[in-house]
C-alpha positions in Angstrom: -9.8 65.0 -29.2 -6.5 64.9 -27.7 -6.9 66.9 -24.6 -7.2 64.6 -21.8 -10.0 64.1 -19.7 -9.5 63.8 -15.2 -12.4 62.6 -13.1 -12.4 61.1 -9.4 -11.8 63.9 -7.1 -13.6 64.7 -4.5 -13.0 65.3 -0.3 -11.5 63.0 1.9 -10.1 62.6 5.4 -6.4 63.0 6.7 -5.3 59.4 6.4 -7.7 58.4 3.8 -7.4 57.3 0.1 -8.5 58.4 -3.2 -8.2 57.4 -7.0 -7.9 60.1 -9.6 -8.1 58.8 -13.3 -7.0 60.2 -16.7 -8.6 59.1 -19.9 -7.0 59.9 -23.2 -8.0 59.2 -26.6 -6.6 56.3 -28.5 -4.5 57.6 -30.6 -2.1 59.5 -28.5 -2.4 57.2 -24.9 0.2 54.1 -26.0 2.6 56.8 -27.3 2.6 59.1 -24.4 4.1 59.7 -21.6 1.4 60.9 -19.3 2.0 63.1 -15.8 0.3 64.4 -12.8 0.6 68.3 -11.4 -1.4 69.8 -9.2 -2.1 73.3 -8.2 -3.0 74.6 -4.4 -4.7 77.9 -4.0 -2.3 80.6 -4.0 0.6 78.5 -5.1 2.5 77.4 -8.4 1.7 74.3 -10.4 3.2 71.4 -8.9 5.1 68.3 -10.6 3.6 65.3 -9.1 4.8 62.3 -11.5 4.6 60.8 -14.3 4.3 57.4 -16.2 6.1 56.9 -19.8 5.0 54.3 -22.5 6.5 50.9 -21.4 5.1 51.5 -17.8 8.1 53.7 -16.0 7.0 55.7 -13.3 9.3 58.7 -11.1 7.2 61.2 -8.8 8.0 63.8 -6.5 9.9 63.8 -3.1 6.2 64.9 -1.6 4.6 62.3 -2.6 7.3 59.5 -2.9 6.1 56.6 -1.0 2.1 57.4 -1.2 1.1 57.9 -4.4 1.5 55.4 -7.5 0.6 56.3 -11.0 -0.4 53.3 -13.2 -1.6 53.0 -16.6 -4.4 50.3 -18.4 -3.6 50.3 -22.3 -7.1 48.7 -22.9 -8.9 51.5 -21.1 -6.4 54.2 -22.2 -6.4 55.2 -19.0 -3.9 56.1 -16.1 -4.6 56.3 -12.8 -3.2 57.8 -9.5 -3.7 56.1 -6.7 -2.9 59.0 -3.4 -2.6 57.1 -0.1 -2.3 58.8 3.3 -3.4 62.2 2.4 -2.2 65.5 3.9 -4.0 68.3 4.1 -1.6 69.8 2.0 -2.3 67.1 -0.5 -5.1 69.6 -1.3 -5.4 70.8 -4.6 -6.4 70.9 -8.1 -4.7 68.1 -10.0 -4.1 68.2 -13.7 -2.8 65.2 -16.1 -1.4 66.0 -19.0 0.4 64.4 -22.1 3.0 65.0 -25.0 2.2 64.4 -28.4 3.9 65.2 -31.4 5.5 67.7 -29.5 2.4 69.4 -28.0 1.8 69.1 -24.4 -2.1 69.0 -23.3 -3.4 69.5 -20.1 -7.1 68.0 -19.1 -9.0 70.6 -17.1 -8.2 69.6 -13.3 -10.2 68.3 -10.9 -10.4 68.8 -7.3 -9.2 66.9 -4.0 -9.5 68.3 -0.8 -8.5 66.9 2.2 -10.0 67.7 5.4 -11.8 66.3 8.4 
């Protein structure tokens, strides 16, 4: 299966913290690059960043500074680690990766962020 798979989400306070992860299957995970969107209700689908290959990482002016996206080749696994949430941080975020010129998208999970 080459769709990938999110899990983590969940609600947490302003200020607080919260892991997402992404698992993908072997055979497409060391040869993808891998991103995170995310979607807020009544708004667009939303670039957050992404992670190639070898490691490289860029993300979004939003979240520049308080999120990091990582990867673990023996899990095929990437993670993003969110920091200092917003409220507005609240979503539904999506990972997806390319392969052989397909892009897949997992099926979202949730974060909210509220006191």
């Amino acid at each position: 299966q080459v769709q990938p798979v999110e899990s983590g989400g969940g609600l947490v306070q302003p200020g607080g913290s919260l892991t997402l992860s992404c698992a993908a299957s072997r055979s497409t995970f060391s040869s993808s690059t891998m991103g995170w969107y995310r979607q807020a209700p009544g708004k667009s689908r939303e670039w957050v960043g992404f992670i190639t290959p070898g490691g490289s990482t860029n993300y979004a002016d939003s979240v520049k500074g308080r999120f990091t996206i990582s990867r673990d080749n023996a899990k095929n696994v990437i993670y993003l680690q969110m920091n200092s949430l917003k409220p507005e941080d609240t979503a539904v975020y999506y990972c997806n990766l390319g392969f052989r010129s397909t892009t897949y998208w997992g099926q979202g999970t949730q974060v909210t962020v509220s006191s």
